[in-house]
C-alpha positions as CSV (number, residue, x, y, z in Angstrom):
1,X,-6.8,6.2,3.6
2,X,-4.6,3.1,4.7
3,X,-5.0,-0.2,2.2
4,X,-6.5,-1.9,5.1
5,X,-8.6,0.7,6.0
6,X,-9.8,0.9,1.9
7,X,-10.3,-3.3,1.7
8,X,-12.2,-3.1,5.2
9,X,-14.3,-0.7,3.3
10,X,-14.6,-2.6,0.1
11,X,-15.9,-5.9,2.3
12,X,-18.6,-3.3,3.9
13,X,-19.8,-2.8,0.7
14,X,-19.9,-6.1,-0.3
15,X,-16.8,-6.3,-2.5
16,X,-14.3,-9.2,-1.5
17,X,-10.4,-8.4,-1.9
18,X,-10.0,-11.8,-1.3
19,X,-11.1,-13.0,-4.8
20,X,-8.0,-13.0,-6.9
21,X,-8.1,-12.1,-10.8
22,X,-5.0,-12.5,-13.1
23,X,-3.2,-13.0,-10.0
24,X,-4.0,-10.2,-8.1
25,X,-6.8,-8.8,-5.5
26,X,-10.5,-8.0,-7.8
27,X,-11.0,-5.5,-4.8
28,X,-7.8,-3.0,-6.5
29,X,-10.0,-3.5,-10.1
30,X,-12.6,-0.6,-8.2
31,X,-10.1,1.5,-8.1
32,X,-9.5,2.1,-12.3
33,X,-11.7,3.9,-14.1
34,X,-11.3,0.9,-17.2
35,X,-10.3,3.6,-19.6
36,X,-9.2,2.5,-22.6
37,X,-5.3,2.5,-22.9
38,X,-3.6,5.3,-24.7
39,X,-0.9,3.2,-25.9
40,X,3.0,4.2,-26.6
41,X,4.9,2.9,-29.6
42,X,6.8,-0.1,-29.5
43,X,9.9,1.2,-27.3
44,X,12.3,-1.3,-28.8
45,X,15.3,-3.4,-27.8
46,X,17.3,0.1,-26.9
47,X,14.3,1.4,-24.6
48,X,16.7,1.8,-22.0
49,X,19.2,3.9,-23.5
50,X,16.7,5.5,-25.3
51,X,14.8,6.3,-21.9
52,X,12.9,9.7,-21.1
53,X,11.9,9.1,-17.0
54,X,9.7,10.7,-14.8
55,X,8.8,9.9,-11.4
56,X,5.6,9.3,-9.3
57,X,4.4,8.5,-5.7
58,X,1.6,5.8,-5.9
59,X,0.7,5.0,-2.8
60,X,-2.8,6.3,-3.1
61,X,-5.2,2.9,-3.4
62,X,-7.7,4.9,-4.6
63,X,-5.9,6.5,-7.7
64,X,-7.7,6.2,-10.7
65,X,-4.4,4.0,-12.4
66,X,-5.6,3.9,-15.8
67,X,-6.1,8.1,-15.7
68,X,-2.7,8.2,-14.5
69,X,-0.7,5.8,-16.9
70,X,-2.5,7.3,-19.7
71,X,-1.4,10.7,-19.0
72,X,1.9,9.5,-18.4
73,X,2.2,8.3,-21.8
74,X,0.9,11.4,-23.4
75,X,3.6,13.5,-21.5
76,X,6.5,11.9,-23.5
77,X,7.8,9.9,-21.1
78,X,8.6,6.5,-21.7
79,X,9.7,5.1,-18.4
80,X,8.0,5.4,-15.0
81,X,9.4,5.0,-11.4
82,X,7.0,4.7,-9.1
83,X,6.9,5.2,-5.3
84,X,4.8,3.8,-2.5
85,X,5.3,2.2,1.1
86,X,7.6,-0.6,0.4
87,X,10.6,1.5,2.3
88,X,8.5,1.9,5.1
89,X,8.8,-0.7,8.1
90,X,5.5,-2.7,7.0
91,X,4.9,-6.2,8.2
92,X,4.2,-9.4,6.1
93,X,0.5,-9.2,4.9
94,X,0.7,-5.6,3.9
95,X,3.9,-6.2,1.9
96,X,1.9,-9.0,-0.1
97,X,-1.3,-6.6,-0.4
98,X,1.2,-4.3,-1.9
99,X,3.0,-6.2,-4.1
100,X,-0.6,-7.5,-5.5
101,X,-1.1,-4.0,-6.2
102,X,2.2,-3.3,-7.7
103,X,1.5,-6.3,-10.0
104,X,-1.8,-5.1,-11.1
105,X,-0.8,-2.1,-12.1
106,X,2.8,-3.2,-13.7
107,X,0.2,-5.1,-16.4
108,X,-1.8,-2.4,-17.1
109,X,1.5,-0.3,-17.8
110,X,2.8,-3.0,-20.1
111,X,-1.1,-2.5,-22.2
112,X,0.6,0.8,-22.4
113,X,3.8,-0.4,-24.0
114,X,5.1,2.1,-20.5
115,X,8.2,0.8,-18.5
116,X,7.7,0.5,-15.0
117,X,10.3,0.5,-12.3
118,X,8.9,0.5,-8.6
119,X,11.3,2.3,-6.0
120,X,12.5,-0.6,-3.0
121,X,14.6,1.1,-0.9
122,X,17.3,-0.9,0.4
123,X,18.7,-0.3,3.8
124,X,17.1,2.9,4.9
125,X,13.6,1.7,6.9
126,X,10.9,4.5,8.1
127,X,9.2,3.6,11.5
128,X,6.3,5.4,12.1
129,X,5.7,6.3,16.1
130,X,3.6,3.8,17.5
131,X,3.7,0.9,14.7
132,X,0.3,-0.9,14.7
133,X,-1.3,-4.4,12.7
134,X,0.2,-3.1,9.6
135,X,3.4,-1.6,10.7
136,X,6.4,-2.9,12.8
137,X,9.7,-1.5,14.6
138,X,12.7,-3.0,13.4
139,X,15.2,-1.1,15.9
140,X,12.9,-2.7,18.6
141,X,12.2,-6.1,17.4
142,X,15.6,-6.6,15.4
143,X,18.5,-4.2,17.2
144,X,20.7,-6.6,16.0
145,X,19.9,-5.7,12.6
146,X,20.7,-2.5,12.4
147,X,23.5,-0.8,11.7
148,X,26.2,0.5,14.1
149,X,28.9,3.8,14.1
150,X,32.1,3.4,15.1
151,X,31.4,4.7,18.5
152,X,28.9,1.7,19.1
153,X,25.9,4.0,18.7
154,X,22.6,2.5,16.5
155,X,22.1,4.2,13.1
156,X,18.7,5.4,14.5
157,X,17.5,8.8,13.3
158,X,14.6,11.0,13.2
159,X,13.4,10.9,9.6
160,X,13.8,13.7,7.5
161,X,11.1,16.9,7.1
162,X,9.3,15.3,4.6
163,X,7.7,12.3,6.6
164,X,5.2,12.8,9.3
165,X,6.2,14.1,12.7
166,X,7.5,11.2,15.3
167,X,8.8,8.9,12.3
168,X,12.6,7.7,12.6
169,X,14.5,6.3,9.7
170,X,16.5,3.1,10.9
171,X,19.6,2.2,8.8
172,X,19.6,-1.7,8.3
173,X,23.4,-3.4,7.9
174,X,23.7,-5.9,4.8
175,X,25.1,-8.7,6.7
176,X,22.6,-8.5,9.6
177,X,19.5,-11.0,9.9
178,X,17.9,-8.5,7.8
179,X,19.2,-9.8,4.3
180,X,16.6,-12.6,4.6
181,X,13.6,-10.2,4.8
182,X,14.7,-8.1,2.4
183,X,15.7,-10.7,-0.5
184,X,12.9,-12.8,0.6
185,X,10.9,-9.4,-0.5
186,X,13.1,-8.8,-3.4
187,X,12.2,-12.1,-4.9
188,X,8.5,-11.2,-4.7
189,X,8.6,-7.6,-6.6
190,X,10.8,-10.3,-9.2
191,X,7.8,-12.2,-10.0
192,X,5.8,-9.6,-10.6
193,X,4.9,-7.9,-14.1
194,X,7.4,-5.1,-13.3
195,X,10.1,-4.2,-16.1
196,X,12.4,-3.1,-13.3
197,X,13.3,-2.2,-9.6
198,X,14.6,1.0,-8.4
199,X,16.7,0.0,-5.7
200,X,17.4,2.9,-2.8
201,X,19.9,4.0,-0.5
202,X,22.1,1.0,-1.0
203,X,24.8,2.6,1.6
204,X,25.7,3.0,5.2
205,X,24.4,6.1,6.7
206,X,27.1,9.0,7.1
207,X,24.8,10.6,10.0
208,X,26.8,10.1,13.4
209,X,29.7,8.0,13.7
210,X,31.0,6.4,10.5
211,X,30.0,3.3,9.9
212,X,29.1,0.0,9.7
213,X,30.4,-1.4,12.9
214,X,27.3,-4.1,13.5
215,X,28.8,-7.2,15.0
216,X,28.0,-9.0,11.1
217,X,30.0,-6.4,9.1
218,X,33.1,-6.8,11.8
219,X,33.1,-10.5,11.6
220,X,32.9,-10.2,7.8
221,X,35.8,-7.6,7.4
222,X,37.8,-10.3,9.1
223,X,37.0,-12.9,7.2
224,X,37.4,-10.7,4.3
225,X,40.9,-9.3,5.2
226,X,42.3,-10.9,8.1
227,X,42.1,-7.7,9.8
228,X,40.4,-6.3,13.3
229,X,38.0,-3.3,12.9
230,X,37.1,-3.5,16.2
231,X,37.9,-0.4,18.2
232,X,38.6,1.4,14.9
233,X,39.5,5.1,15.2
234,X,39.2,7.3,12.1
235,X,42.9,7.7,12.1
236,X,44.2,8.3,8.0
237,X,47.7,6.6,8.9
238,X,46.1,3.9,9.9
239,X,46.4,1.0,7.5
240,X,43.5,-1.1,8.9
241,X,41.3,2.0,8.8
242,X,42.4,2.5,5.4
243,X,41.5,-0.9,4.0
244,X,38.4,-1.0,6.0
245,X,37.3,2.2,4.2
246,X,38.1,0.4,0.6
247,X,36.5,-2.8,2.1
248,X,33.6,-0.7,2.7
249,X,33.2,0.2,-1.6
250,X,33.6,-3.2,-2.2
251,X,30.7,-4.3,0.3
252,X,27.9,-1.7,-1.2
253,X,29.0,-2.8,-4.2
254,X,29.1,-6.2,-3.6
255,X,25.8,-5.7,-2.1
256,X,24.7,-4.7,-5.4
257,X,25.7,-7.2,-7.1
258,X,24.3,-9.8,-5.3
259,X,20.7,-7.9,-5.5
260,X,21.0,-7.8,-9.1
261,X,21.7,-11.8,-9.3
262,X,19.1,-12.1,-6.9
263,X,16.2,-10.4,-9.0
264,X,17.2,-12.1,-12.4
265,X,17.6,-15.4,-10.5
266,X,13.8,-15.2,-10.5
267,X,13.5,-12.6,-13.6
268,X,16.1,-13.1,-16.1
269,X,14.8,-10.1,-18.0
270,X,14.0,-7.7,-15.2
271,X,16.2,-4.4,-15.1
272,X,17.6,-3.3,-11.8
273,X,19.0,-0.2,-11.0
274,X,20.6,1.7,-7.8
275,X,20.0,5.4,-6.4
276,X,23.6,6.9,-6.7
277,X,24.0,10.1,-5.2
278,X,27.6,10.2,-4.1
279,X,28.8,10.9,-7.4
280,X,32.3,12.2,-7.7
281,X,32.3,14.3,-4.6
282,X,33.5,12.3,-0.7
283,X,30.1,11.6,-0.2
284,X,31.3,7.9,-1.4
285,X,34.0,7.9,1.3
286,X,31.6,8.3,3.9
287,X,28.7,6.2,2.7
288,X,30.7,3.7,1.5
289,X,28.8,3.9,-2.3
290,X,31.1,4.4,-5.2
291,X,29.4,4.7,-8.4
292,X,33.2,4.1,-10.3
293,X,32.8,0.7,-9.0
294,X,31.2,-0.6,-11.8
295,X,32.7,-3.9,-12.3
296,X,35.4,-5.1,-10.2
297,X,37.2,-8.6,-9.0
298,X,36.1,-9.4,-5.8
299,X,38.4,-10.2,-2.7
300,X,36.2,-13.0,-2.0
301,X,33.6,-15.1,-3.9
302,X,30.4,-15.4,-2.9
303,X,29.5,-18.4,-0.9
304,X,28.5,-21.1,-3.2
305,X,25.5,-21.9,-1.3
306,X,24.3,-18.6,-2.7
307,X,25.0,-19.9,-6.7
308,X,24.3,-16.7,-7.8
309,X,25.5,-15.9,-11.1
310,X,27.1,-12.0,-10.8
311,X,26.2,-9.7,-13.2
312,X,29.1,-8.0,-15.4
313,X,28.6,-4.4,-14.3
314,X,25.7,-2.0,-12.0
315,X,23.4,0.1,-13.8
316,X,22.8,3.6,-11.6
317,X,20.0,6.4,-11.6
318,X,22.5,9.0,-10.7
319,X,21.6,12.2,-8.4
320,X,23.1,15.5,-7.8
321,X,20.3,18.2,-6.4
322,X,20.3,21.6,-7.2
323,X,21.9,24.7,-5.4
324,X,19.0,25.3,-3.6
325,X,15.5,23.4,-3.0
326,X,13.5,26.2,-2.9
327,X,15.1,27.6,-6.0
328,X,16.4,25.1,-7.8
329,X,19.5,26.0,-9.9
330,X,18.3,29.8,-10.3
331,X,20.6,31.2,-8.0
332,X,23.9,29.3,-9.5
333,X,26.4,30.7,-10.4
334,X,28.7,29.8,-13.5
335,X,31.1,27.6,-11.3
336,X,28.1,25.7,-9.9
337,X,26.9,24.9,-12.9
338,X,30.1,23.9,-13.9
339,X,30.0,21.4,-11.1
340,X,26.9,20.1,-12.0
341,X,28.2,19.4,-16.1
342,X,31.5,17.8,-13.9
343,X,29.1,15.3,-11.9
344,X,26.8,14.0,-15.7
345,X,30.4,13.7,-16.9
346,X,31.2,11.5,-14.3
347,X,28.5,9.4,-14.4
348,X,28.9,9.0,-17.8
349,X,32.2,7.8,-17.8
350,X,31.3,5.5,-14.5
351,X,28.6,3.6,-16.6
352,X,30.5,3.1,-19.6
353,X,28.8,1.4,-23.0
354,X,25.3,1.3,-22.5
355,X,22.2,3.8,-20.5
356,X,23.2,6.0,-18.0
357,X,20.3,7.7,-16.1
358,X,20.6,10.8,-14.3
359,X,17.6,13.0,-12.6
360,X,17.0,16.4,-13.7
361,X,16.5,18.4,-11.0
362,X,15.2,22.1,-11.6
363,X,12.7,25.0,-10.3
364,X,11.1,26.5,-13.3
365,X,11.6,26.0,-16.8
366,X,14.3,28.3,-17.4
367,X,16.9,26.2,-14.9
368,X,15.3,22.9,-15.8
369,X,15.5,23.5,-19.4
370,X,19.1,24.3,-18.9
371,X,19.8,20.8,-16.6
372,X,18.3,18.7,-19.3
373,X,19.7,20.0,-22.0
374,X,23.2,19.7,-20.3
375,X,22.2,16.0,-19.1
376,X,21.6,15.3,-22.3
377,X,24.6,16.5,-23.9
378,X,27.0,14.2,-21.9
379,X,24.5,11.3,-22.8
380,X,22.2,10.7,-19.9
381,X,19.0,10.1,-19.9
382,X,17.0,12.6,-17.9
383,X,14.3,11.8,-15.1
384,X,12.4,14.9,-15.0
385,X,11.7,16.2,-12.2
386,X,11.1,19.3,-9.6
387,X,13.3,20.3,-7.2
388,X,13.9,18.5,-4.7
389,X,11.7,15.4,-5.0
390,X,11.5,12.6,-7.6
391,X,8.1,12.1,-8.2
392,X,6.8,15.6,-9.2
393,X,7.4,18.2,-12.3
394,X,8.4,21.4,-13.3
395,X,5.0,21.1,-15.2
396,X,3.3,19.5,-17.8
397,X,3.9,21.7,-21.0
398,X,7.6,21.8,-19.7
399,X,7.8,18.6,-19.7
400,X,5.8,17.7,-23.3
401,X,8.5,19.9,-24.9
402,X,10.9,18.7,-23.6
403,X,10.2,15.0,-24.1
404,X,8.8,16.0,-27.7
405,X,12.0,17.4,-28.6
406,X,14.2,14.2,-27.7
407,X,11.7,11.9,-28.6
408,X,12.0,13.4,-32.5
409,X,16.0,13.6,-32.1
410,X,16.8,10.2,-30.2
411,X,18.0,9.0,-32.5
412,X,21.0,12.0,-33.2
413,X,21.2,12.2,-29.3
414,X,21.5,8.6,-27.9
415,X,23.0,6.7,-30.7
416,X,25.8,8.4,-31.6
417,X,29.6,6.8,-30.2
418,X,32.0,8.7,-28.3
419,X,33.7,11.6,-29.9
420,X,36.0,12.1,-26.6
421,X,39.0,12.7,-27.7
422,X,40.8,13.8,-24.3
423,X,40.7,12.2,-20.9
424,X,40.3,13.6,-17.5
425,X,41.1,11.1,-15.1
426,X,39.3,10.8,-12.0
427,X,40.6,9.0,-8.9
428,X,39.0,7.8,-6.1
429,X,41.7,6.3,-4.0
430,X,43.1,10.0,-3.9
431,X,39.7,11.2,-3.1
432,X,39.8,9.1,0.0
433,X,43.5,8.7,1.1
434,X,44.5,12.6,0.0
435,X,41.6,14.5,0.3
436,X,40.1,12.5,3.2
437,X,36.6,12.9,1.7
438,X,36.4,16.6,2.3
439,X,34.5,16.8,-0.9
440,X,31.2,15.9,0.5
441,X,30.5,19.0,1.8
442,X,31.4,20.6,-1.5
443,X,29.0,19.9,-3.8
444,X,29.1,23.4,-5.3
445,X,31.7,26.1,-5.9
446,X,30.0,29.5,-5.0
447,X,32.4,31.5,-2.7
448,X,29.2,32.4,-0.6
449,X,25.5,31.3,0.2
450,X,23.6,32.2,-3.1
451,X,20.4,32.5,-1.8
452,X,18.3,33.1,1.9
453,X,16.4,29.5,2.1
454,X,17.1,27.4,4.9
455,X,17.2,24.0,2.3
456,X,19.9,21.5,2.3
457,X,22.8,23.4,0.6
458,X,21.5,26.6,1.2
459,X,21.7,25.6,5.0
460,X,24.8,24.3,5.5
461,X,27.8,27.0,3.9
462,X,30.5,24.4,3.5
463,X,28.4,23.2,0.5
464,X,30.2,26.1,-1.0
465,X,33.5,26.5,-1.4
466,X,34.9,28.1,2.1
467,X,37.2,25.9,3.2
468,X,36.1,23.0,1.2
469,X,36.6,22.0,-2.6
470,X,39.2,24.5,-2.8
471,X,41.7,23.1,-0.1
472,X,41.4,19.8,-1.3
473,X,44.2,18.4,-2.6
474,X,42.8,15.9,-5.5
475,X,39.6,17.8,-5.8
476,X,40.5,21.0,-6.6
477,X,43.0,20.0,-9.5
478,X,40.6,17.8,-10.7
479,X,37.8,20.3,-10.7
480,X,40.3,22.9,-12.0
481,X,41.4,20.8,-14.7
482,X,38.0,20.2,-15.9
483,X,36.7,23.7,-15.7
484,X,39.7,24.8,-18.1
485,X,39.2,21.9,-20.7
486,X,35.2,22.8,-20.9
487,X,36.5,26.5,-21.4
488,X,38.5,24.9,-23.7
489,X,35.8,23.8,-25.7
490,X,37.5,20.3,-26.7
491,X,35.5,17.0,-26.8
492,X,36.4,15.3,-23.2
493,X,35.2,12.7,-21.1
494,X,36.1,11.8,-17.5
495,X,37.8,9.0,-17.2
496,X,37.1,7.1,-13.5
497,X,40.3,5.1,-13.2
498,X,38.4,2.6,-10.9
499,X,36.7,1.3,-14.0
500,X,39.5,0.5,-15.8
501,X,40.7,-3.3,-16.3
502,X,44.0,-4.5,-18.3
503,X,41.4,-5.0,-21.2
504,X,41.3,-1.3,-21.4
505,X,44.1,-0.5,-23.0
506,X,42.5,-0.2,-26.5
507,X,39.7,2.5,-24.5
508,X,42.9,4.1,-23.1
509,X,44.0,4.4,-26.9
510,X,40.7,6.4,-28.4
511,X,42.0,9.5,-26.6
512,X,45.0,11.3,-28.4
513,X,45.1,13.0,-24.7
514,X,44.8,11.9,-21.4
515,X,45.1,14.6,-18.2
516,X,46.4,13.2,-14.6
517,X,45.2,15.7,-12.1
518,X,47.5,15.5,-9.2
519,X,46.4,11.7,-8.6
520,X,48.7,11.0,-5.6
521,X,47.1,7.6,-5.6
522,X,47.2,4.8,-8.2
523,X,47.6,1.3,-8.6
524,X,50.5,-0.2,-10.1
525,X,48.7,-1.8,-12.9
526,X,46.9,1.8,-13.5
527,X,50.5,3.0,-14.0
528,X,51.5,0.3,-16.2
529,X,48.3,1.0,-18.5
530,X,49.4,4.9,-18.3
531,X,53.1,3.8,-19.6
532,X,51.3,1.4,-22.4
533,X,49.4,4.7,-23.7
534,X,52.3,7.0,-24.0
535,X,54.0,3.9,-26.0
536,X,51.0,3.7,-28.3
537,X,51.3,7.6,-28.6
538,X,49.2,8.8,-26.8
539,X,49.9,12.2,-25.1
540,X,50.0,12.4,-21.1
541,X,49.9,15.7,-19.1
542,X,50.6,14.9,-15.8
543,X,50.2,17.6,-12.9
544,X,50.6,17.7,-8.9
545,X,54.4,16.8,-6.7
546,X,53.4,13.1,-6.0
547,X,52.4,11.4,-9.1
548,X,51.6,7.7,-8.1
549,X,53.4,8.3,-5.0
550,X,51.1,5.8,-2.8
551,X,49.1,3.0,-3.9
552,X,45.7,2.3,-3.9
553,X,45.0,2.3,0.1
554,X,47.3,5.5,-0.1
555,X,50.3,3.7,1.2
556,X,53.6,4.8,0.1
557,X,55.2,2.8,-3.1
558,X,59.2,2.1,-3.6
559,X,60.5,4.8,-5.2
560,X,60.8,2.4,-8.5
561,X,56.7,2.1,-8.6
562,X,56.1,5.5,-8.5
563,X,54.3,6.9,-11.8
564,X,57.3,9.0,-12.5
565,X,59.8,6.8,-12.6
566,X,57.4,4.5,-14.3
567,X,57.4,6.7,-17.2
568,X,61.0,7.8,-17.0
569,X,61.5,11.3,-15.5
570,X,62.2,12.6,-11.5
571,X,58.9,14.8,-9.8
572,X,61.9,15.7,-7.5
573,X,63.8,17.2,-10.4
574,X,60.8,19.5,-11.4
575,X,58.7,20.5,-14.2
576,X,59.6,17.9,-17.4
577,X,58.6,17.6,-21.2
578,X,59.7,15.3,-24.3
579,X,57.2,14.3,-26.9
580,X,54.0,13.3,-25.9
581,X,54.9,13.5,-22.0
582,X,54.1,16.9,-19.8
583,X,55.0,17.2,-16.3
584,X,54.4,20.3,-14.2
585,X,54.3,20.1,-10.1
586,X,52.5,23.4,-9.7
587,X,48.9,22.3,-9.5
588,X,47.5,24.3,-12.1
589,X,44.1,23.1,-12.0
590,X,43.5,24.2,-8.8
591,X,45.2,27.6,-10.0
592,X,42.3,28.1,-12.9
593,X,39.4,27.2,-10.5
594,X,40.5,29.5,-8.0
595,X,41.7,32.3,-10.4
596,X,45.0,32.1,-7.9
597,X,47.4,32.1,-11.4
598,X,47.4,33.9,-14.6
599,X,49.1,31.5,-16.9
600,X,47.0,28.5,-16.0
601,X,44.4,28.7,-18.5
602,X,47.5,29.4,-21.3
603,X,49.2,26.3,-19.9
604,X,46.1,23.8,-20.8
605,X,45.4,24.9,-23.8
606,X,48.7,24.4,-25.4
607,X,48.5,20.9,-24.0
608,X,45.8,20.3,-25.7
609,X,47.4,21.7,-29.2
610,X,50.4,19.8,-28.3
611,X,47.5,16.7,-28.8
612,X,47.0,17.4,-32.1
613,X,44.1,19.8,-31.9
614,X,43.9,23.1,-33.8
């Protein structure tokens, strides 16, 4: 039943929805049972690092909401993201009816002492097939909102399996007219009782030509960089294509900035977070989203009509599904799972001090049990879920153990401090420049198809690793050299170099070990930071011909810049030691992932002895 249809019904029967109480419509009070709350503990001032999440989709006016927050509560979980229609292309009065009922039923969460985040999709609008009084069609009342490939084609598509027949998602472009709507909107959901947002799809849609090449985004690149994108070619010598693609990071997370400002400009104590699901794979060269850009100088302020105050860094709910969506992670095999450990690592290391949220994707208990528990041991907090939605479960005794278990041991889990002790540095410039963003279509490592569905990774084979992860440049030594160091069994963390500031130095320091994985690609000032560890003592094991050959748009430096000159030895010359310096040009990361060398395992582990460790 549609919320109009449900309010027409509630005036037949004599019940107004006009009548507002607490601030919201009396008609959405028929729709609670008036149960009394089963109420959480106190959460505390860590709640959010503390979090365990689960998912729901509320759209249903009819739900019984005090049933259903209660039972949330007595799973375990201690944060809820809900879902409804706010990413569907709905007009004014039934955004307003919705956000009334968002509001009514963020207070009776907070009875519960229950966070509640509501999902808001960002840029990715569903249009139903013949839009009607509470529907409209943005590609047809606002083309010049949407966004554009490089080719000039409209980011139009026909939406995935999961919506009903005839719907299309339209792709929206930040700098269009649409920002009004949607921060006009965004203000709203930040006056409400909420405790946070769940912002979606904040990138630019990778289906058809790359993009954003809506008239807005050109005219801002220029402004930007001085540069012409119009007529752009994907061509990787291409220097304007090059700084258009890191442009491109900077907008999404620019973008996400500015929505964060936005919501605390009206809610200073609201939370905000973004779906992330490029992770460390070249899924962020082609959507633009780069979860390593966590805090960052930007090219250009923002105009000071805005006077938004930026926030200092961009919290993410982090997402990497499962081998399979029919299967979950049953059929994977030890290298996928090794993949998926790489990807909570790198999220880890992405978010720094502080939460980081990642969803726990699985098909039955076994495999779920298995993500959590390895979620959980890199320090995220897991949002339970089944494969290969958000808003469902495994089941409910799964996830009452589960829960139970980290409720009684948060405190051992989530409030401990680094124990790292080695670095694996992970570079996206190189990911982009060298490996050309191959990587997105190698999310997982099995040599062949693991299993018969026809689901997303099943589907397509160069999810696996074909001629993908493994004839990447970057990738594969990076992969490699984390597979060997988690054989190795040493405390590491990944270290993603576009975090790191000059105030990092002391960071840099609290590894006896850092690993540079054939990173073709670094900024000078990254180099400078690497020379400043090896002077503090710290050990460096650096691997792959061209170390800091290019810079950060993958042009090439003067020979002087280059990382091995910076540190004081010749790649040219070959392989190279003294004291806490290893150089070796072979990429032997790539060796151990692929099983191509025999000595490669050998090779990291007597780097890591060399460290200092036993």
């Amino acid at each position: 039943m549609s919320r109009r249809s449900l309010l027409k019904g509630l005036l037949g029967s004599g019940l107004s929805p006009l009548v507002r109480v607490g601030g919201f419509s009396s008609a959405l009070v028929a729709c609670s049972s008036q149960d009394d709350p089963v109420v959480a503990p106190d959460p505390g001032p860590n709640w959010t690092s503390h979090a365990r999440v689960i998912g729901l989709d509320l759209s249903d006016t009819e739900a019984d909401y005090d049933a259903v927050l209660n039972d949330v509560v007595r799973s375990g979980a201690t944060v809820l993201m809900a879902e409804s229609l706010l990413g569907d292309d709905i007009g004014v009065d039934l955004f307003e009816e919705e956000v009334a009922r968002i509001d009514y039923i963020a207070r009776k969460a907070r009875q519960r002492n229950l966070k509640l985040f509501w999902c808001y999709p960002s840029l990715e609008i569903s249009t139903p097939p013949s839009p009607g009084d509470d529907y409209v069609s943005t590609a047809t009342d606002h083309p010049d909102w949407v966004q554009k490939g490089m080719d000039g084609s409209p980011s139009v598509f026909p939406a995935d399996a999961s919506a009903p027949d005839g719907w299309t998602s339209v792709w929206a472009c930040h700098n269009s007219g649409f920002r009004d709507q949607f921060f006009n909107r965004l203000k709203s959901l930040a006056a409400t009782a909420l405790d946070g947002l769940y912002i979606g799809v904040p990138y630019i849609s990778d289906d058809g030509a790359m993009g954003c090449f809506n008239p807005r985004c050109v005219d801002k690149f220029r402004a930007d960089t001085g540069l012409n994108a119009a007529g752009l070619t994907p061509n990787w010598v291409d220097p304007v294509f090059r700084t258009w693609l890191a442009w491109r990071h900077e907008e999404m997370a620019r973008f996400c900035m500015e929505i964060v400002a936005t919501v605390r400009s009206v809610n200073a104590g609201m939370e905000v977070v973004f779906e992330t699901a490029t992770m460390d794979t070249g899924g962020a060269t082609s959507e633009g989203l780069d979860g390593a850009y966590r805090r960052f100088a930007l090219s250009k302020p923002l105009p000071s009509s805005q006077a938004l105050t930026l926030p200092n860094r961009i919290d993410r709910v982090w997402k990497l599904g499962s081998v399979s969506d029919d299967f979950g992670m049953r059929p994977a095999l030890h290298d996928d799972w090794m993949c998926k450990l790489r990807a909570a690592k790198f999220a880890r290391g992405c978010d720094g001090p502080g939460r980081s949220w990642m969803v726990s994707y699985g098909n039955l208990a076994p495999d779920a049990g298995l993500v959590m528990a390895m979620l959980v041991a890199t320090g995220c907090n897991p949002h339970e879920t089944k494969t290969p939605v958000n808003t469902t479960s495994v089941g409910v005794a799964f996830r009452n153990r589960m829960f139970g278990f980290l409720r009684d041991q948060t405190s051992l889990l989530f409030d401990v401090g680094p124990v790292a002790q080695v670095g694996l540095l992970h570079s996206s410039a190189s990911r982009d420049y060298v490996d050309h963003g191959i990587t997105n279509t190698a999310v997982y490592l099995s040599a062949v198809n693991p299993t018969t569905d026809a689901a997303i990774y099943a589907a397509d084979p160069s999810f696996y690793r074909g001629a993908s992860l493994g004839d990447t440049a970057f990738g594969a030594e990076y992969s490699g050299a984390f597979k060997a160091l988690s054989h190795l069994h040493v405390p590491f963390a990944v270290v993603p170099l576009q975090t790191l500031t000059d105030a990092d130095d002391d960071y840099l320091s609290s590894f006896a070990l850092l690993v540079v994985p054939n990173v073709t690609c670094l900024e000078d000032a990254h180099a400078r930071m690497l020379l400043r560890f090896t002077q503090r003592g710290g050990h460096l094991l650096v691997l792959g011909a061209t170390p800091g050959y290019q810079d950060q748009l993958g042009l090439a430096k003067p020979d002087e810049a280059r990382l091995d000159r910076i540190l004081g030895f010749d790649a040219t010359a070959g392989a190279f030691a003294r004291d806490n310096l290893v150089y070796r040009p072979e990429l032997l990361g790539r060796a151990y992932l692929l099983a191509e060398k025999d000595d490669a395992f050998a090779f990291f582990s007597d780097a890591v002895v060399r460290a200092g460790f036993a």
